[in-house]
N, C-alpha and C positions, 0 to 999 in steps of 0.2 A: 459581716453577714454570717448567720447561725449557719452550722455543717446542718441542711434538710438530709438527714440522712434516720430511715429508719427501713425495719423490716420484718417480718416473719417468724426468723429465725435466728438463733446464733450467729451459727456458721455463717449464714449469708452476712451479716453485719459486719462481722470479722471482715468478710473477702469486701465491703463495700468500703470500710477503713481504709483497707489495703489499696484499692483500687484509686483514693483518694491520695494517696500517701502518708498519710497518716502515722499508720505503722506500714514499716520499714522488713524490719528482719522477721522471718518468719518464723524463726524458736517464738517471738513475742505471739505471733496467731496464732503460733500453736496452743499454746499458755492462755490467752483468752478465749480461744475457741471450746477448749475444753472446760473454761470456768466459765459455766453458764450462766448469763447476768439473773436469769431467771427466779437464782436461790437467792441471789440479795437485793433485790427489787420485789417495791410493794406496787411495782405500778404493772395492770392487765396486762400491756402491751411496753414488755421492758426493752425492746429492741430498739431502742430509737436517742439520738444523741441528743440529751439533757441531762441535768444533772437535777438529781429527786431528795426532795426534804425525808427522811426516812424515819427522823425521831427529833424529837424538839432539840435535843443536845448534838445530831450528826445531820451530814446530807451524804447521799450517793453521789461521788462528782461523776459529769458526764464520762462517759467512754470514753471519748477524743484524748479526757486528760488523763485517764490511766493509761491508755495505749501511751502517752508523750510521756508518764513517768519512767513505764517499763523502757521504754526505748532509749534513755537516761539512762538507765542503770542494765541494761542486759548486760554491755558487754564486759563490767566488772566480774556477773555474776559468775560461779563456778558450782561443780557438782559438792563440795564443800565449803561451800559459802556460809557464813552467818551473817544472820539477815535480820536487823529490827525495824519494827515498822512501829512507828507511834502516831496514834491517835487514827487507829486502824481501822476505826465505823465498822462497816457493816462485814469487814473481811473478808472482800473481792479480792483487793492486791494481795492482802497477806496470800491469798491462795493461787492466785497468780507467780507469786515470788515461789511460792512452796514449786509450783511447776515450775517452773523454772531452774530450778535446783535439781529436777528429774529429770529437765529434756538434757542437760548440762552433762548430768550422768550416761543418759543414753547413748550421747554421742560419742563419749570418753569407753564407753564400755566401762563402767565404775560404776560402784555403789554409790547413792545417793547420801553422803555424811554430814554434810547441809543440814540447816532449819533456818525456821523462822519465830523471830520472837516478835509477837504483835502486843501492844500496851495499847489500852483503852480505859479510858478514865470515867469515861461513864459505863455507870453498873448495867443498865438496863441496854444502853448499846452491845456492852459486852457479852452479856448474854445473849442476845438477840444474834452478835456475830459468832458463837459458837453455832448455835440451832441451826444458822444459814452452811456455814460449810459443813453441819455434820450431814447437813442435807442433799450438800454436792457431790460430799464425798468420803465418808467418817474416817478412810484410812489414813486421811490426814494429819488426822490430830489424832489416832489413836496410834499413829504408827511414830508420832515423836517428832515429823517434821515441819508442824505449827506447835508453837506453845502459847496461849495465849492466860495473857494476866492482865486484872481489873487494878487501878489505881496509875500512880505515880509511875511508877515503875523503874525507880532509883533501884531497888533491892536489885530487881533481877538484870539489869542496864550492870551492875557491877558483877552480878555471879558470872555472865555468860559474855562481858565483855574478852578481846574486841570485837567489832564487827568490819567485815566488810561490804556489805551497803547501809547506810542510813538512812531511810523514808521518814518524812515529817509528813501527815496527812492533815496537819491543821497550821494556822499564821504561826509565827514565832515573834515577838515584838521586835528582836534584834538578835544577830549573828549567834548560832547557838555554840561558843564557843568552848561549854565545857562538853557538849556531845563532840564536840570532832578530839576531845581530850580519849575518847573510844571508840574513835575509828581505827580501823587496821591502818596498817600500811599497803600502802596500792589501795585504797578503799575509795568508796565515793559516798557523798551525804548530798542530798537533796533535800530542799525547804521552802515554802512560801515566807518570806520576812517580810514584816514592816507591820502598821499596825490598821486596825479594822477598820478605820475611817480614814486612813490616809493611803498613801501609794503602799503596792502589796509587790512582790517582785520575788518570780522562783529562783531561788540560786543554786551553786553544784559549788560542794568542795572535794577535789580530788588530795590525799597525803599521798606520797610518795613516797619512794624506798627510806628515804632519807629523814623521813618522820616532814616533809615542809607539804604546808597544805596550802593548795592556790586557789582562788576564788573565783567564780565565772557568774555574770547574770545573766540569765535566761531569755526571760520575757515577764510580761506585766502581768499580773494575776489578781484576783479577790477567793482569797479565803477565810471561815470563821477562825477566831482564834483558839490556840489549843489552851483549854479550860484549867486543867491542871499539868502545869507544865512538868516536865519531868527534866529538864535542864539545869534547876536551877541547886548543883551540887555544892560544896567545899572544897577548894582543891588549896594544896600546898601554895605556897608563891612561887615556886620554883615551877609551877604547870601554868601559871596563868599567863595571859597575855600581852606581852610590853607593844610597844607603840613599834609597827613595821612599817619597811619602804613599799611604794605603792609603782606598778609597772601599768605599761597601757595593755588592755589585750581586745582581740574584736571574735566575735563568733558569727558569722556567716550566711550560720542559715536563720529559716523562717520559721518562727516557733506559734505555738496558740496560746491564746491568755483565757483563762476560764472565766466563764459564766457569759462575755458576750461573743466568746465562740469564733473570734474574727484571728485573721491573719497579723501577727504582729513582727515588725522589723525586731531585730535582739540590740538590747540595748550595749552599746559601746561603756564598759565599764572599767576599772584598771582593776588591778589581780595583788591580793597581796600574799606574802609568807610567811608561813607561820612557824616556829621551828621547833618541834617537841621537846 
């Protein structure tokens, strides 16, 4: 059953989220509340949970799933986080994440040291998602802490590695295992895998102190796939992948699957390690 949820207003949206449980922590309201879906929605009445075709190459996922990604990744985040988001459309989250990075700092009493690097591989998206946040909010990106780049985005994935979070905003066909080659340590990567006509499923890779990165599947999803991937590097043999042992692991709670909006059980999946 589709979340009937719409309204008015931002603010009120946000608290009707919350009211839902939806979103959880309230650094995340805050960080949505102040990025108002308004600037990257074409649609009159943008308050309402669906997800909007926005350009023939992107779509706006509904609400529901940005509040479920930030709620994924907040509590990685830090007021010095680096943060990439690939395949960043309209440049909602990126500027979600950018907040995020602020509220991070407010709390700490610290400078904000933090960014966000957003890759978008369509031209006209990309564009389109500069115009939206500079319309939110241009200190954003004029102050250094979004940087946003058109294409692959291999170049700048190695200037400004590592990161500690990972956003995939489109399918990946299979484990994006040379991105978690630039994740930080302690990081978190998040991704829709699998392919466009088959089963689609968000996953979470956590690395830890020790460089081993363990696998978690979320729930069931449909995403378009990312068009020009930006995974697909050269690594030494000494970085790549050998064949790991596989452990059982269960997650608990109840997650949402995009586009039919319903309440989904978390799939029972086993976890593997990976060792840098």
């Amino acid at each position: 059953m589709a979340l009937q949820l719409q309204s008015d207003s931002n603010t009120d949206f946000i608290k009707k989220l919350q009211d839902f449980g939806v979103i959880k922590h309230k650094i995340v309201a805050t960080a949505m509340k102040e990025t108002d879906r308004k600037y990257y929605s074409n649609l009159p009445s943008p308050y309402v949970d669906r997800l909007e075709i926005i350009d023939a190459n992107a779509v706006l996922s509904a609400p529901h799933m940005h509040a479920y990604a930030l709620e994924k990744l907040v509590d990685r985040i830090r007021h010095d986080s680096k943060i990439l988001d690939i395949g960043s459309g309209s440049g909602y989250l990126t500027a979600c994440f950018a907040r995020l990075i602020q509220e991070r700092a407010f709390e700490k009493l610290q400078i904000a040291s933090g960014f966000v690097i957003a890759i978008e591989p369509h031209e006209r998206v990309y564009k389109h998602s500069i115009e939206n946040i500079l319309t939110d909010n241009s200190e954003l990106i004029m102050s250094g802490l979004i940087k946003i780049f058109h294409g692959d985005g291999k170049k700048e994935i190695e200037q400004y590695e590592p990161f500690d979070i990972i956003h995939v905003g489109a399918a990946l066909s299979e484990i994006p295992t040379d991105l978690l080659m630039h994740l930080n340590l302690n990081g978190r990567l998040i991704c829709p895998v699998g392919d466009k006509d088959g089963e689609q499923q968000m996953m979470q890779f956590d690395k830890n102190s020790a460089g081993e990165v363990s696998k978690k599947v979320l729930t069931k999803v449909i995403f378009d796939p990312l068009k020009a991937t930006p995974v697909e590097y050269s690594h030494s043999e000494e970085s790549s992948l050998d064949e790991q042992p596989w452990t059982d692991t269960t997650d608990d709670e109840s997650e949402w699957s995009e586009h039919n909006k319903t309440p989904t059980s978390d799939l029972n999946e086993p976890e593997f390690v990976l060792k840098k």
